[in-house]
PATORMI-341702 format. One record per residue (C-alpha): residue in three letters; x, y, z. Coordinates in steps of 0.1 Angstrom, whole numbers, padded with zeros to 4 digits, always signed. Layout:
ALAXYZ...
END
This chain:
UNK-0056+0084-0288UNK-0060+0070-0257UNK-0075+0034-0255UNK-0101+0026-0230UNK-0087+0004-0208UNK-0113-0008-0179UNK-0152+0008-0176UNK-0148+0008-0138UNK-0146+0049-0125UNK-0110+0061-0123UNK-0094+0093-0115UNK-0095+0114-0148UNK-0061+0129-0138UNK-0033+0120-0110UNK-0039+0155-0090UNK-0075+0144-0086UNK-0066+0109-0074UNK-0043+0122-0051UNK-0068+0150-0040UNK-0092+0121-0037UNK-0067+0098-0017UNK-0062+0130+0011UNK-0094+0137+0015UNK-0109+0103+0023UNK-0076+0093+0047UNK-0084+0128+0066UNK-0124+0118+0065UNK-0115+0088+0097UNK-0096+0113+0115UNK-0118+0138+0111UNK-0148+0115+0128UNK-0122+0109+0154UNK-0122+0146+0161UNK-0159+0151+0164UNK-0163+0120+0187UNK-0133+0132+0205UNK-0143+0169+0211UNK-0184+0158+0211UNK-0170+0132+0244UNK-0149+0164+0257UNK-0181+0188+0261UNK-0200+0158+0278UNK-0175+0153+0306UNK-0171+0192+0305UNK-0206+0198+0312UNK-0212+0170+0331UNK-0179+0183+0355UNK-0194+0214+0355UNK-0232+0204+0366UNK-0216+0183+0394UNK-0190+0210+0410UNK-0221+0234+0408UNK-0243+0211+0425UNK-0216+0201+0451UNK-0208+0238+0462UNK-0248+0242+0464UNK-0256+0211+0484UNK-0233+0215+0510UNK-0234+0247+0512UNK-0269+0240+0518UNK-0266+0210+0541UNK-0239+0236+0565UNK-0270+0265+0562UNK-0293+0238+0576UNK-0270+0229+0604UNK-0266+0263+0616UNK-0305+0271+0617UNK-0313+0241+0634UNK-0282+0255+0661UNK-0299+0292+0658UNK-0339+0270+0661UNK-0324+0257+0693UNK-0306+0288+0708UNK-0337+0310+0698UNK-0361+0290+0715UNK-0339+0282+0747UNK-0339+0318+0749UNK-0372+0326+0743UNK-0381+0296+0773UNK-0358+0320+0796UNK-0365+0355+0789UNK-0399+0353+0774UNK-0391+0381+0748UNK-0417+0379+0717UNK-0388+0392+0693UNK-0369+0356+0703UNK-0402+0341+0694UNK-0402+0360+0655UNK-0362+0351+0655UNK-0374+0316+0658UNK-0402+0313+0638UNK-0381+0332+0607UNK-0354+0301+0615UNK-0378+0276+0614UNK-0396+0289+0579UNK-0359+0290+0565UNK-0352+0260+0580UNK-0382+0244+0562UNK-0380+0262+0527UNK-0340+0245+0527UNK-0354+0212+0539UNK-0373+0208+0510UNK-0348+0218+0483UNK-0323+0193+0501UNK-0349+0164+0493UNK-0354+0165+0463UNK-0315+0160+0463UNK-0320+0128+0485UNK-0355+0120+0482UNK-0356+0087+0501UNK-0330+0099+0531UNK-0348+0087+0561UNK-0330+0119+0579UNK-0348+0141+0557UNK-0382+0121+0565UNK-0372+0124+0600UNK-0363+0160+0600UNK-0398+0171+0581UNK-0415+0153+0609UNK-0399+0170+0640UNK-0401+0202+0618UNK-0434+0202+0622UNK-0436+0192+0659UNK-0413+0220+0664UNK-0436+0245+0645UNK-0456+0256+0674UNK-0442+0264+0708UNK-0463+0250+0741UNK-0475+0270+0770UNK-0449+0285+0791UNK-0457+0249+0813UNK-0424+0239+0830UNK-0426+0204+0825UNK-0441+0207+0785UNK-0414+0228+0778UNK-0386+0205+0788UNK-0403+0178+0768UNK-0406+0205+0734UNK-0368+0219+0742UNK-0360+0180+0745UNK-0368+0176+0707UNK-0341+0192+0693UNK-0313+0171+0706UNK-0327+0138+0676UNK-0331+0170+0656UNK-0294+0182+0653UNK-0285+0141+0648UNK-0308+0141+0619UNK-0293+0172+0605UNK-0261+0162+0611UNK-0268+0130+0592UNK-0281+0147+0565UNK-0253+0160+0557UNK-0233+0136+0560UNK-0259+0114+0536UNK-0251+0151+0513UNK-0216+0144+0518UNK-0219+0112+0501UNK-0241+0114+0472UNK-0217+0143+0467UNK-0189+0116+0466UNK-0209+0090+0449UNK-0216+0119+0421UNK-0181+0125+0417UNK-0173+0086+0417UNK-0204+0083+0386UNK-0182+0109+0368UNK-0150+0094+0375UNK-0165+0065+0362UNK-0183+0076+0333UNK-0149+0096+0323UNK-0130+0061+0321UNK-0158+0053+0300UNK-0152+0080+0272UNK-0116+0072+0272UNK-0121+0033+0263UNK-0148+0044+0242UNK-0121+0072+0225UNK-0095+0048+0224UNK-0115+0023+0203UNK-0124+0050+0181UNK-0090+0059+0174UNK-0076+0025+0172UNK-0106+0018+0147UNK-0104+0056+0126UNK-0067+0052+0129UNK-0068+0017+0114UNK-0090+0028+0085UNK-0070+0057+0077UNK-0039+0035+0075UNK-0060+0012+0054UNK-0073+0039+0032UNK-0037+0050+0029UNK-0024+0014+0018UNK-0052+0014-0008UNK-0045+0049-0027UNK-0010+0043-0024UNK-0010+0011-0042UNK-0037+0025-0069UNK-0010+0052-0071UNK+0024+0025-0072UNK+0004-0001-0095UNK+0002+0015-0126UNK+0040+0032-0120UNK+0054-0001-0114UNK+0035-0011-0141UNK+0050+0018-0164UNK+0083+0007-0150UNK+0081-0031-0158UNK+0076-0019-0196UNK+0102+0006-0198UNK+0128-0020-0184UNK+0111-0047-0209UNK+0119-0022-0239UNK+0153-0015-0220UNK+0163-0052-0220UNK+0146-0063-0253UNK+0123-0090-0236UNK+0090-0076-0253UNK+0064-0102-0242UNK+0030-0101-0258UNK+0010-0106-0224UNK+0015-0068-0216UNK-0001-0054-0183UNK-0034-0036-0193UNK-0024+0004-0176UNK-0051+0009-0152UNK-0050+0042-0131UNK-0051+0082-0141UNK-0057+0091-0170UNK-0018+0106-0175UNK-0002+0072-0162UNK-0027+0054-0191UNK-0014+0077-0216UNK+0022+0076-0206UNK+0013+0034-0213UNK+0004+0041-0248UNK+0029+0063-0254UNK+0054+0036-0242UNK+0038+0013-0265UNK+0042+0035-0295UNK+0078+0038-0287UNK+0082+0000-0284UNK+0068-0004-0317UNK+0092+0021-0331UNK+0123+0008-0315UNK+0114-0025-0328UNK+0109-0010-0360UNK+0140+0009-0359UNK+0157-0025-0348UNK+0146-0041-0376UNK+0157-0010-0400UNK+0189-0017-0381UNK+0195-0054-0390UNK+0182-0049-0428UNK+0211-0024-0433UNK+0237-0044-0417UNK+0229-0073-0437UNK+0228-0051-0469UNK+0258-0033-0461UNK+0277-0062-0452UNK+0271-0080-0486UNK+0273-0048-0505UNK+0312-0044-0492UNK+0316-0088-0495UNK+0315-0080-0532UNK+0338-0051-0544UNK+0360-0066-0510UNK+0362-0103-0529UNK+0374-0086-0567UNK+0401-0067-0548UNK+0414-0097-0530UNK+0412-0115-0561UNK+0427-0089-0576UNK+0455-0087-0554UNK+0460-0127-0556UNK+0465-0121-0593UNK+0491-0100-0592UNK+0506-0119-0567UNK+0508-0150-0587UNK+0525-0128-0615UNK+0495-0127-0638UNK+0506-0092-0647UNK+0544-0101-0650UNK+0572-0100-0626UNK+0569-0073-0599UNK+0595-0054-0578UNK+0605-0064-0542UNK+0590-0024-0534UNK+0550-0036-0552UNK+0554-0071-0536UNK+0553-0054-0502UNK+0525-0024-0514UNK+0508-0062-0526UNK+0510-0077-0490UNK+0499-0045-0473UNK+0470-0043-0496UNK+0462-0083-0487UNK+0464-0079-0449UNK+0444-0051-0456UNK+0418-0068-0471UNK+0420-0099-0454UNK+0415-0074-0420UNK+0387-0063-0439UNK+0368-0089-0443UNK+0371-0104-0411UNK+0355-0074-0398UNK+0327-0079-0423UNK+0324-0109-0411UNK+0321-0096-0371UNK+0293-0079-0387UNK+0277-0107-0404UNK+0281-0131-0369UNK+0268-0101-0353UNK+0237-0101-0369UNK+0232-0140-0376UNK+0229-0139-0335UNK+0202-0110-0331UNK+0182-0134-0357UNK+0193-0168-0356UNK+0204-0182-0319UNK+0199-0223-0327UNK+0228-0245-0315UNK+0244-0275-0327UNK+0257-0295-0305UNK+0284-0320-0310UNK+0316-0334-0293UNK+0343-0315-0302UNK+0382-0315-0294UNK+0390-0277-0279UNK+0427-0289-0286UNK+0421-0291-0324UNK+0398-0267-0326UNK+0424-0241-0308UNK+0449-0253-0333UNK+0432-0245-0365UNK+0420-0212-0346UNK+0457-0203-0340UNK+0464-0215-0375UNK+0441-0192-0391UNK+0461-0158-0377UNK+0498-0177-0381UNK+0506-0148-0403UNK+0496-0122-0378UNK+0511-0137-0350UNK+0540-0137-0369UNK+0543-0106-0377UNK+0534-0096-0343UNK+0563-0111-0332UNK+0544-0127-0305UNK+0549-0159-0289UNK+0517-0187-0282UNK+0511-0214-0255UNK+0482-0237-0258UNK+0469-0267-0241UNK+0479-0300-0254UNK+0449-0325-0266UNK+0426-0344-0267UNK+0400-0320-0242UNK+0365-0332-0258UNK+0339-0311-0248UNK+0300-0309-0262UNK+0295-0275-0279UNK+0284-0255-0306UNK+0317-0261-0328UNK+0309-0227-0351UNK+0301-0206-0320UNK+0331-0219-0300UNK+0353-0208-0331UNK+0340-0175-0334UNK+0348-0168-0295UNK+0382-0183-0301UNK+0388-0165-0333UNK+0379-0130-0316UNK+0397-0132-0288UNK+0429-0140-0303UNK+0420-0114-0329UNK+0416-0091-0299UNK+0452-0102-0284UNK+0470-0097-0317UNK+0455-0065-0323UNK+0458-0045-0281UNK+0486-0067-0270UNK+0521-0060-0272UNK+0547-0064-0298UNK+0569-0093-0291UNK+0549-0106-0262UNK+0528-0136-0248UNK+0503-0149-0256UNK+0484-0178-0235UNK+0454-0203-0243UNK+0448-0230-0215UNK+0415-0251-0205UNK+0401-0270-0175UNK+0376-0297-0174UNK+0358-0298-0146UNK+0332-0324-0134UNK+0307-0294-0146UNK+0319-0268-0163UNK+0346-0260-0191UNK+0371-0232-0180UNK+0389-0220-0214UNK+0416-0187-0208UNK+0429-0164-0229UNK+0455-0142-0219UNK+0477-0118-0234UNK+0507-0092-0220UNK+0502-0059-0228UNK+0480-0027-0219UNK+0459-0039-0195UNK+0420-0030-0200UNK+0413+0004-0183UNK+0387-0001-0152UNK+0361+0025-0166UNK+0356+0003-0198UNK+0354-0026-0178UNK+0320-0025-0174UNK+0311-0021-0213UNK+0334-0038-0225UNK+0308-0067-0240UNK+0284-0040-0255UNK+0281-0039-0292UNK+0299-0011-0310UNK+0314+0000-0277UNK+0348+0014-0283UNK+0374+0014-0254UNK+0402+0038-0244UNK+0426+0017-0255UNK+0443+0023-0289UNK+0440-0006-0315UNK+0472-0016-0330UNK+0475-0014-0369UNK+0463+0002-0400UNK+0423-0007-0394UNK+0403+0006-0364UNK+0382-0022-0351UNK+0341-0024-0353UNK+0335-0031-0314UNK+0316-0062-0317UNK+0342-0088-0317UNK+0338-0091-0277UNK+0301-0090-0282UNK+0297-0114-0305UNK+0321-0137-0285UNK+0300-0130-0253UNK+0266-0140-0274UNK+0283-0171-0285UNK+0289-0182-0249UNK+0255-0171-0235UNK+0232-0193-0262UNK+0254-0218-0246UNK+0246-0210-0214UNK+0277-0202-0206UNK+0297-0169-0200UNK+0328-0150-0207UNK+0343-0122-0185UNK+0373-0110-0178UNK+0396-0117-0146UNK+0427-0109-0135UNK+0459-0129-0143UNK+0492-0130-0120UNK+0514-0132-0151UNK+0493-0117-0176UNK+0481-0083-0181UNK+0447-0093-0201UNK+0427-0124-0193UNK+0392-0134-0207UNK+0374-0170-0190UNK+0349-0187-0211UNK+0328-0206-0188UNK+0307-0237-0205UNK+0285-0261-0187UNK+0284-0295-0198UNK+0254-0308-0216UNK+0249-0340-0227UNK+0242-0349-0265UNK+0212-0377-0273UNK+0211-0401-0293UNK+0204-0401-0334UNK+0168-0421-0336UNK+0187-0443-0365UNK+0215-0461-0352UNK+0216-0452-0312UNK+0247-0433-0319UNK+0258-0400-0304UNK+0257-0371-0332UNK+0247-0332-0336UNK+0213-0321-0318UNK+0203-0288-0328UNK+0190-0266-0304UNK+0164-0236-0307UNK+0164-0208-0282UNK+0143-0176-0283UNK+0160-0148-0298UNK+0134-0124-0276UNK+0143-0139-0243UNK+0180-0143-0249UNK+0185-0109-0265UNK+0207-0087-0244
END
């Protein structure tokens, strides 16, 4: 069942969140579009009102001009020949004249040429007596008259350019306006993007924090509370339920180890000390041929156990990973190590360099023995017959450089990498009647890390196989009774040391 993890809203699935997430990052842009296309049909119809009134002001203002020529040429005329159908021509002129004049003012309202022309208009409505000398003065009139429409429409002219300047202008306008939109819309929609993104990465990255937490071991009990759809939170508890069972399954693990190793300690110790018997002619005398059945059955045995014993380490180290420190000579220690497989060596035909003491060192004596005891186990049982084997060490100011090296089949590169898991079995073939377990390397390797220290594999000029164990120096205080320097033993945490 899924727990309730937060009473804030979330998305009950991931295809709504991310349903959600689109439409609210498209909402920004899609305001931008309305402003955008609402500013587009303003300068639209604003373009459009202005052209329009443009063509129809100066067209007007150019109709204006040539009645006031026609006024003038109709009246000359009529002053000449007298004819009453020049005296309707004008009088037609001067009503069109004046029916234009006062559309154009109510496009310039306070042009004093428009003032000027209404004025004169209306002098210029009634024609005087055919008197000589009246008539010069009336004809006279319409030489300000043509300058005032000329004016006017130049003053059209103008306010025609002064419209098309406000549009200009306003244009600029709603394109800083439409630029701050965007920048702002944009920005949001970025924003918004961030947001559901990291609602969508926060409880994945969550999910994979635990999974590489159960990967690695290091099971902490501050867990991150899975907030996000409802899928992710239930992938969460289903990662819980399978922590608890690998720890359970861990523990299953470890229980039958232990069992198993002391179940096969006792039936393993009566045949050994069975075998000792019958070696020590309990039984009476036996044969050169059973003396040699004997020995094989011994080695056998002895093989045996120390592989029950791999298995015993193995486990002590899941469980137990305390330290006690002490100073220690690695020349002595080395020498009881290499006295240990004498017999094996021996048989093996091989022959041994080490390092000449004293080397003191602080260390865990018991751990250091266990990686000196499997890698030389490891030499005698992949390296060659009749070959080399090599132990030498370097005390830094530091560190402590210890190397092992053998001749023989050189580690293939594809094991190489796991070649320090537990139970991992390489390509190369193991030498003798017993196959091995696979944890002798890991339990060396766990030795040297709750040391803090390290042990790989390099390459040798002169021999084939080479393992380094790296140790730092640490320093041992002093015993609270007599100020003198003895064993400190150290706790680390099994959880955060575990492989």
């Amino acid at each position: 069942m899924t727990k309730r993890v937060s009473r804030r809203w979330r998305p009950r699935s991931l295809l709504q969140l991310v349903l959600l997430a689109f439409l609210v990052v498209m909402l920004p842009l899609g305001v931008l579009m309305y402003q955008a296309g609402q500013a587009l049909s303003e300068l639209s119809r604003l373009a459009d009102v202005s052209a329009r009134q443009a063509v129809e002001e100066s067209r007007r203002a150019r109709v204006l001009g040539n009645l006031a020529v026609e006024m003038e040429r109709s009246a000359r005329q009529y002053a000449v020949l007298e004819q009453e159908s020049l005296l309707e021509l004008y009088a037609e002129r001067h009503s069109e004249f004046q029916e234009l004049l006062a559309q154009q003012r109510r496009f310039l309202p306070n042009d004093p040429d428009v003032l000027a022309l209404e004025e004169q208009l209306l002098l210029l409505s009634q024609l005087p007596e055919l008197d000589a000398e009246e008539l010069d003065v009336w004809l006279a009139l319409f030489v300000p008259f043509a300058e005032h429409t000329e004016s006017m429409r130049r003053a059209t002219n103008r306010q025609i350019d002064a419209t098309i300047e406000m549009i200009s202008a306003r244009a600029q306008d709603v394109q800083s306006r439409l630029w701050l939109q965007t920048t702002a819309l944009v920005s949001a929609s970025l924003l918004l993007m961030l947001l559901f993104s990291w609602l969508i990465i926060r409880p994945v990255r969550q999910l994979e924090r635990r999974i590489l937490s159960i990967g690695s071991g290091v099971e902490t009990n501050d867990r991150d509370t899975i907030q996000g759809p409802a899928e992710l939170v239930q992938l969460g508890d289903r990662l819980d339920w399978l922590s608890t069972r690998l720890s359970d399954l861990e523990a299953q693990k470890q229980q039958f180890l232990r069992h198993m190793s002391h179940e096969l300690k006792t039936p393993l110790a009566s045949v050994r000390e069975g075998s000792a018997l019958l070696a020590d002619g309990v039984a009476g005398e036996m044969t050169p041929r059973q003396r040699e059945i004997l020995s094989l059955i011994d080695s056998s045995g002895r093989e045996l156990q120390r592989l029950i014993e791999q298995l015993l380490d193995y486990n002590l180290l899941q469980h137990n990973q305390r330290i006690t420190l002490t100073q220690v000579d690695l020349a002595t220690l080395v020498k009881t190590t290499l006295a240990k497989h004498r017999l094996a060596l021996e048989n093996k035909g091989m022959r041994v360099t080490a390092f000449d003491g004293p080397l003191e060192w602080v260390v865990d004596r018991t751990a250091v023995g266990r990686i000196l005891d499997n890698l030389v186990s490891n030499a005698i049982a992949y390296g060659e017959d009749g070959g080399e084997l090599l132990i030498r060490a370097h005390a830094g100011r530091d560190n402590l450089i210890l190397d092992v090296a053998n001749t023989g089949e050189p580690i293939d590169e594809h094991d190489r990498p796991r070649l320090f898991e537990p139970f991992y079995q390489g390509r190369s073939r193991r030498k003798g009647p017993l196959k091995g377990s696979g944890i002798g390397l890991s339990v060396a390797a766990d030795c040297a890390r709750i040391q803090s220290g390290g042990l790989t594999l390099i390459e040798d000029r002169e021999f084939d196989v080479c393992f380094r164990l790296t140790l730092p120096r640490q320093a041992v205080p002093l015993t609270r009774d007599d100020n003198k320097i003895g064993p400190v033993e150290l706790g680390i945490d099994a959880r955060s040391e575990k492989r």
